[in-house]
C-alpha positions in Angstrom: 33.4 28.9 6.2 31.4 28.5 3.6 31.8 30.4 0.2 29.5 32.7 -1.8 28.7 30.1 -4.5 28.5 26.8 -1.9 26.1 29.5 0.3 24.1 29.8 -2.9 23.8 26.4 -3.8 22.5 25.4 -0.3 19.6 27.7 -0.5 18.7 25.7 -3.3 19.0 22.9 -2.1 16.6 23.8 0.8 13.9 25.3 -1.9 14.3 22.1 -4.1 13.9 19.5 -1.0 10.5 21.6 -0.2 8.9 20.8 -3.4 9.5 24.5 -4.5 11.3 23.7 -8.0 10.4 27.2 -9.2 13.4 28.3 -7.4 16.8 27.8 -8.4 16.5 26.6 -11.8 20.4 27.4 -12.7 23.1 24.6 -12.4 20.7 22.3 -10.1 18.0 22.2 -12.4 20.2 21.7 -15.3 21.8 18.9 -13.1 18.4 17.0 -12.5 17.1 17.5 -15.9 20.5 15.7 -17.0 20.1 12.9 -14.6 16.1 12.5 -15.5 17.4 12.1 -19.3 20.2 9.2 -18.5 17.8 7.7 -15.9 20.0 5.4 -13.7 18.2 5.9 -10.6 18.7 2.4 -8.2 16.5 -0.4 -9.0 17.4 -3.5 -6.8 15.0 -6.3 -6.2 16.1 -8.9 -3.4 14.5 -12.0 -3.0 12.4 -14.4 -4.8 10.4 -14.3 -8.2 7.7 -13.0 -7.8 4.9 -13.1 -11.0 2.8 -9.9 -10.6 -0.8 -9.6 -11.2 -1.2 -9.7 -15.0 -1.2 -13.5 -15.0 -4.2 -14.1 -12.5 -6.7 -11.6 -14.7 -8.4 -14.5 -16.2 -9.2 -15.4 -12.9 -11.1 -12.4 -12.3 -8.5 -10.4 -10.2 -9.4 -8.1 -7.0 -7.0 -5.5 -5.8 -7.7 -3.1 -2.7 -5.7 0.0 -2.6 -5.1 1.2 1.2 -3.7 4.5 1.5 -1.0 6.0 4.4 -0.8 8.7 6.4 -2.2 12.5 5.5 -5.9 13.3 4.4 -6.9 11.6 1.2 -9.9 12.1 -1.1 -11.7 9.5 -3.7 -10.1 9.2 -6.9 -6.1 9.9 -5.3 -5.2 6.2 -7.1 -6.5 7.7 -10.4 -2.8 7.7 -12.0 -1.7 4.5 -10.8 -5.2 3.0 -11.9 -4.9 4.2 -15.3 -0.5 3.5 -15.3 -1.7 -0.5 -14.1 -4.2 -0.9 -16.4 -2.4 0.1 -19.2 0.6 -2.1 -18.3 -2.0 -5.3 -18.3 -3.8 -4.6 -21.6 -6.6 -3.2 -19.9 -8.1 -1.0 -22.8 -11.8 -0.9 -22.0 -13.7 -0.1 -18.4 -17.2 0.4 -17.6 -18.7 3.9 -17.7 -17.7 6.0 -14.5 -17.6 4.0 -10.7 -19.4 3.3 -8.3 -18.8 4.2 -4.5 -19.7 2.3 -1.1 -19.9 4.3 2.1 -18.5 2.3 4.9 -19.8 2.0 8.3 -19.7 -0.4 11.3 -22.1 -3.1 11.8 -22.5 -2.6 15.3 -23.0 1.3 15.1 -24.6 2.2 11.6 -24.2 5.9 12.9 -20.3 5.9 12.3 -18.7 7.0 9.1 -15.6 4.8 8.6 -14.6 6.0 4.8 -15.7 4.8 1.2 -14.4 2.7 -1.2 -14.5 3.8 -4.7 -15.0 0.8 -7.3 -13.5 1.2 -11.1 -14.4 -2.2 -13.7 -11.4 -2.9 -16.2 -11.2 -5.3 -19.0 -9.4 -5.9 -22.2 -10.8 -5.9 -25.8 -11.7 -9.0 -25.9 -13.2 -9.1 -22.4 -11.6 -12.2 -21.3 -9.5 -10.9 -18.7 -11.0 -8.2 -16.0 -9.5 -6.3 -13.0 -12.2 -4.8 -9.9 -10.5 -2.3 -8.7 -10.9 -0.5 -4.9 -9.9 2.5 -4.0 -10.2 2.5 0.1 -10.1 6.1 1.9 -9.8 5.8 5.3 -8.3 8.8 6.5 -12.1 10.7 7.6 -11.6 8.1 10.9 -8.9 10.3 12.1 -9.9 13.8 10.6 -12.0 14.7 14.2 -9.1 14.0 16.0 -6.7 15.8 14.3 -8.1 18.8 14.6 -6.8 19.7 18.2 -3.4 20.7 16.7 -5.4 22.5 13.8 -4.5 25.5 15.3 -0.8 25.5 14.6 -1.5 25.9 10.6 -3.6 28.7 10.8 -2.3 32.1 9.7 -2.2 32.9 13.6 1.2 30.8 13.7 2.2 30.6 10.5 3.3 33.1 9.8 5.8 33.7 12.6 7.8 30.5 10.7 10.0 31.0 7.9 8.4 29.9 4.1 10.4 26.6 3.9 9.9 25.7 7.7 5.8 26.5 7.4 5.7 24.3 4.5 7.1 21.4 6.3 5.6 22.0 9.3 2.2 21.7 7.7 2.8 18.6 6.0 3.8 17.3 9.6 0.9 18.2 11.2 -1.2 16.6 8.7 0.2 13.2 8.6 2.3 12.5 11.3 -0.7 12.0 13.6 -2.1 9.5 12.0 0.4 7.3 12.8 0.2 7.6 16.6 -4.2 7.6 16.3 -3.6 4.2 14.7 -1.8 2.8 17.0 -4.2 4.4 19.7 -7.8 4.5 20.2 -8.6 4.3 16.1 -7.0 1.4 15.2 -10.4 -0.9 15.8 -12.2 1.5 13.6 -9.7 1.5 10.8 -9.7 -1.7 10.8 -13.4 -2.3 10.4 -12.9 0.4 7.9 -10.4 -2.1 6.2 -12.7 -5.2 7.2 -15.5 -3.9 5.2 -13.5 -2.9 2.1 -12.6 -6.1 2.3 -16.1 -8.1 2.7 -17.6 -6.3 0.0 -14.2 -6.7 -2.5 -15.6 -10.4 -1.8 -19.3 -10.2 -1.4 -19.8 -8.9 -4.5 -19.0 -8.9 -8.5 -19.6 -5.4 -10.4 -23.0 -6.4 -12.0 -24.0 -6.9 -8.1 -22.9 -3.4 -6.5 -25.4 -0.8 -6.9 -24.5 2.6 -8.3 -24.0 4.2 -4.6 -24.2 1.9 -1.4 -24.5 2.8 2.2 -25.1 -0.4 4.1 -22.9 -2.3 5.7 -21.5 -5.6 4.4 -22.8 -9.3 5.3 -19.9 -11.9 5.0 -22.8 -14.4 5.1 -23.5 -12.9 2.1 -24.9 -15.5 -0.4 -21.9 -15.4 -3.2 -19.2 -14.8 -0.5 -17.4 -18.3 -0.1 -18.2 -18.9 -4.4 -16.2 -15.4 -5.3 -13.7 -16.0 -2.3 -12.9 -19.3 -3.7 -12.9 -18.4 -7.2 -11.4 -14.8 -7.8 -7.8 -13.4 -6.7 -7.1 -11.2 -4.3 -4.0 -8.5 -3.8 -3.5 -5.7 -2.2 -1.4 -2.2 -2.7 -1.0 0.3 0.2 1.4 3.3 0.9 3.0 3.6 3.9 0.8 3.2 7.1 -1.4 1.1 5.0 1.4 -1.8 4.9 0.3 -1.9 8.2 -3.2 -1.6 8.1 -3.6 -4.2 6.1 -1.3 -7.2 7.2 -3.3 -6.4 10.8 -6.4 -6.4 8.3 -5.9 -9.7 6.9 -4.7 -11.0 10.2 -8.2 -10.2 11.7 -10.1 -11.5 9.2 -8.5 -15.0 8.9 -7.9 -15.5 12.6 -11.9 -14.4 13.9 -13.2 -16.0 10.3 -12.5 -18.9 11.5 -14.2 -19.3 15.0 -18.2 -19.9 15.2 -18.5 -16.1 15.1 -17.8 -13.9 12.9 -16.1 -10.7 13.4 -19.4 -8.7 14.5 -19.9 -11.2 17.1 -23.0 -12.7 14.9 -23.3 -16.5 13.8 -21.5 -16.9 10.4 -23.4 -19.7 8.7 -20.5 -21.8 7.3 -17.6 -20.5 9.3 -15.3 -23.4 8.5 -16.1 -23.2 4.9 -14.7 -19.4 4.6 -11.7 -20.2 6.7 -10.7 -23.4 4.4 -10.7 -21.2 1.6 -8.5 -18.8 2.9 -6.1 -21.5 3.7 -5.9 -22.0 0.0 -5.5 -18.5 -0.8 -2.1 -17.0 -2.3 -2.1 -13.6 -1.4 -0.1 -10.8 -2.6 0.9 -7.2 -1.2 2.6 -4.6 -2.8 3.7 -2.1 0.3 4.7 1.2 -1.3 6.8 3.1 0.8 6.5 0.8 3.5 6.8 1.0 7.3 6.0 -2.5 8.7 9.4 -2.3 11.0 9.0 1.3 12.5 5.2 0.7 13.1 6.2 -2.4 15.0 8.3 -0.5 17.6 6.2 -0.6 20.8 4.1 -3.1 20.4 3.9 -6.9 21.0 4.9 -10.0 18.8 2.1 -11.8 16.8 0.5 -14.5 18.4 2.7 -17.4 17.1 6.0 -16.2 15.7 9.1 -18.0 14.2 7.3 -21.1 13.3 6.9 -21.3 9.3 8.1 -24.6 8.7 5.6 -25.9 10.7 2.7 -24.0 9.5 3.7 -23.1 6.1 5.1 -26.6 5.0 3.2 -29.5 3.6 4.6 -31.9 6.2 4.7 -29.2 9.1 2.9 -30.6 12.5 0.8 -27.6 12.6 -0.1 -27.4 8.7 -4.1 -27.5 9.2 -3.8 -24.6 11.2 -2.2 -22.0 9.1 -4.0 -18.8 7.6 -3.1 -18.8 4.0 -0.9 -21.0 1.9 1.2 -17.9 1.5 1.2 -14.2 1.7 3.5 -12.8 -0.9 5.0 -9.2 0.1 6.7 -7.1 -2.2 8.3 -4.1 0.1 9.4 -1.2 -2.2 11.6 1.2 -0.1 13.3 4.3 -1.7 16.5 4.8 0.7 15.9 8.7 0.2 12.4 8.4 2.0 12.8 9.4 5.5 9.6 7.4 6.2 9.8 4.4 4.9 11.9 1.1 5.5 13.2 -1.7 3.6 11.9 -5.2 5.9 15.3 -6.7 7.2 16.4 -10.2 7.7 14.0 -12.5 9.7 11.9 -9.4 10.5 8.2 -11.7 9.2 9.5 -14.1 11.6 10.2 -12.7 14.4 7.4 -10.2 14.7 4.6 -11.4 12.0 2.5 -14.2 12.7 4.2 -17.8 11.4 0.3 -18.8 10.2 0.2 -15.9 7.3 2.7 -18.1 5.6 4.4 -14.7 4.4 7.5 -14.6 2.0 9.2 -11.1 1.2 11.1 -9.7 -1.1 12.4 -5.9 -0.9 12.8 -3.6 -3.8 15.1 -0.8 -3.4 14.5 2.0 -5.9 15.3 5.5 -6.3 12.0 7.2 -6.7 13.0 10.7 -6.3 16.6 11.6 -8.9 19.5 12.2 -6.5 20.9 15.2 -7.0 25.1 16.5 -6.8 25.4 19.7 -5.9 29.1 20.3 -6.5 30.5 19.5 -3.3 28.2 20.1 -1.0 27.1 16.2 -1.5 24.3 14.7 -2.9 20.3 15.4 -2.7 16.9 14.2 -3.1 13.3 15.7 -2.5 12.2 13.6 0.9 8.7 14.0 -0.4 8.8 13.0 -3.9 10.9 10.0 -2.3 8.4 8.8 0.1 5.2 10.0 -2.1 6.0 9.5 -5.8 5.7 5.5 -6.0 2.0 5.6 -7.7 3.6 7.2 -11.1 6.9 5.7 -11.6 6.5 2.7 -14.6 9.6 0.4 -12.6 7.0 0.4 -10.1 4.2 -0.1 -11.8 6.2 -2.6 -14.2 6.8 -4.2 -11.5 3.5 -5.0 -9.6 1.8 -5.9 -13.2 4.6 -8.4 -14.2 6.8 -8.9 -11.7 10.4 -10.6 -11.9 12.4 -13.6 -12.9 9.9 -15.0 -15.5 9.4 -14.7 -19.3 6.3 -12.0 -18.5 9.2 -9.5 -16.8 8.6 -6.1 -18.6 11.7 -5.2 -20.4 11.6 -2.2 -18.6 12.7 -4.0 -15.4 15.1 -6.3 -17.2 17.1 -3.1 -18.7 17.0 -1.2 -15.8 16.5 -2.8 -12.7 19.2 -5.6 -10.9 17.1 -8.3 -9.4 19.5 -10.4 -6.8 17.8 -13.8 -6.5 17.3 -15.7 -3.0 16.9 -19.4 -3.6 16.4 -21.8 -0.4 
């Protein structure tokens, strides 16, 4: 049986796991604010160097942010934007953003999100990063409303404060996880699509303040900026899935005499050889690429990279990319994300994406030892917290294993190398 003092310091470990750290400041919060001033929170890196994506802003970089699961509203990347930019030398932008509503070629009358458009650059304007902002999440907002209901004061408040909490953060994100891989996934990825064809399409001087028209990828600059900017991606959670299925589409329908509205694309073959010259990065924050894989069928071709992805490979012509570069970053704490296991790309992702990974485990939320009861962290700030720690941010500017490494990753983080 449990003592007086070990009941106490349950209760508070209950408030602090529900984001309520008004509540039992005593020993636990003296605890965490002694483990936020040492700071040896895990920080592993396994796999290859990887060089981040301060080195390819002279090429005019692109990066689309995909958010996860729960509601989200323009401007939720704003303190990652401003953490990345800083960490590149960004220390100029253009006034304000502009913002492109997103809708389906096919059906003008749907509403499939907006992508919000920020223009960095440093002092001497030699080096400049487009930045998009996707939000998705208004695709599944309808449907969610059927278990509306249950967070409404009408139920609520028959569950205890800690419970009601949780249960509301449930019903607002779990859902979407299950609409994706139902009847919404086509829109969210035409929702993705389009983020995509007008990251492309167009430069900052040629997006208008606010635009509501969908995007042409026989658009006149499309195969000169595809061919001559980078492109990388950053998405939380059920975004790492969004958009490897994303890219997926676009390269594999890209490349037939149609494009992927079932219209005539003017120089499909010149698009698709591009892309097979493409390096493409993705930085999958809290990612969830193996659970999201449960149920459903293996890519088209699997377990074939040597024959796609190598030079001398029989199938070499035919791949996707050169190489799709995925950094998984996987806080063990998070109950919703995973780190990508051994041979998982091969066996389930399709050999012609030409994909590498590497996993980073990190500690996003401080672990906590509540004298003897065992050790703690907050679930939420472990699965949601990615977008404002600097190891992460450190890390997606600047990467690992070359002389650009920010000395914050050096010091602090344990890179174990995997050389072939």
């Amino acid at each position: 049986m449990f003592s007086r003092k070990k009941l106490s310091l349950g209760i508070c470990t209950t408030l602090l796991l529900s984001g309520c750290s008004s509540f039992g400041y005593g020993v636990a919060e003296a605890i965490l604010d002694q483990q936020k001033q040492s700071d040896d929170r895990l920080c592993q890196i396994t796999g290859q160097a990887f060089t981040g994506l301060e080195p390819f802003l002279n090429d005019g970089l692109k990066v689309l942010m995909v958010h996860g699961i729960g509601q989200h509203g323009p401007g939720y990347s704003a303190e990652f934007l401003g953490k990345l930019s800083a960490e590149m030398g960004l220390v100029k932008k253009s006034p304000g953003f502009k913002t492109i509503d997103l809708t389906d070629p096919l059906d003008s009358s749907k509403n499939l999100g907006s992508v919000r458009v920020h223009h960095y650059f440093d002092e001497q304007a030699n080096k400049s990063l487009l930045f998009y902002e996707l939000v998705w999440s208004v695709i599944t907002e309808e449907a969610k409303k059927v278990i509306a209901y249950d967070s409404t004061g009408e139920y609520s408040h028959r569950r205890a404060t800690i419970n009601n909490l949780l249960k509301n953060f449930s019903n607002d994100t779990l859902p979407d996880s299950f609409l994706y891989l139902g009847d919404h996934r086509e829109d969210i990825l035409i929702s993705f699509t389009q983020a995509y064809c007008w990251m492309v399409a167009e430069n900052w001087s040629g997006l208008a303040q606010h635009t509501a028209s969908a995007c042409d990828f026989n658009a006149p600059d499309f195969n000169t900026n595809l061919e001559n900017n980078h492109y990388a991606f950053v998405s939380h959670s059920l975004g790492s899935r969004i958009t490897i299925d994303g890219l997926q589409r676009i390269a594999r329908l890209t490349g037939s005499n149609t494009d992927i509205y079932r219209g005539p694309l003017k120089k499909p073959r010149t698009a698709v050889q591009i892309l097979k010259q493409k390096n493409t990065s993705i930085f999958m924050l809290a990612n969830q690429l193996p659970v999201l894989q449960l149920g459903r069928k293996k890519a088209e071709v699997t377990q074939q990279y040597k024959d796609y992805c190598l030079e001398d490979g029989k199938h070499y012509p035919e791949r996707m990319y050169k190489s799709t570069e995925i950094i998984a970053f996987n806080d063990p704490n998070d109950i919703a994300s995973y780190p990508i296991p051994y041979n998982f790309s091969k066996q389930f992702l399709d050999s012609r994406l030409c994909i590498n990974t590497s996993n980073v485990d990190i500690n996003i939320a401080n672990v906590v030892d509540f004298l003897g009861l065992g050790t703690a962290a907050n679930p939420l700030t472990a699965h949601s917290g990615y977008q404002s720690d600097d190891r992460v941010i450190a890390l997606i500017a600047k990467g690992i294993g070359s002389k650009n490494t920010a000395n914050i990753i050096n010091t602090r983080c344990k890179w174990i190398e995997e050389a072939d």
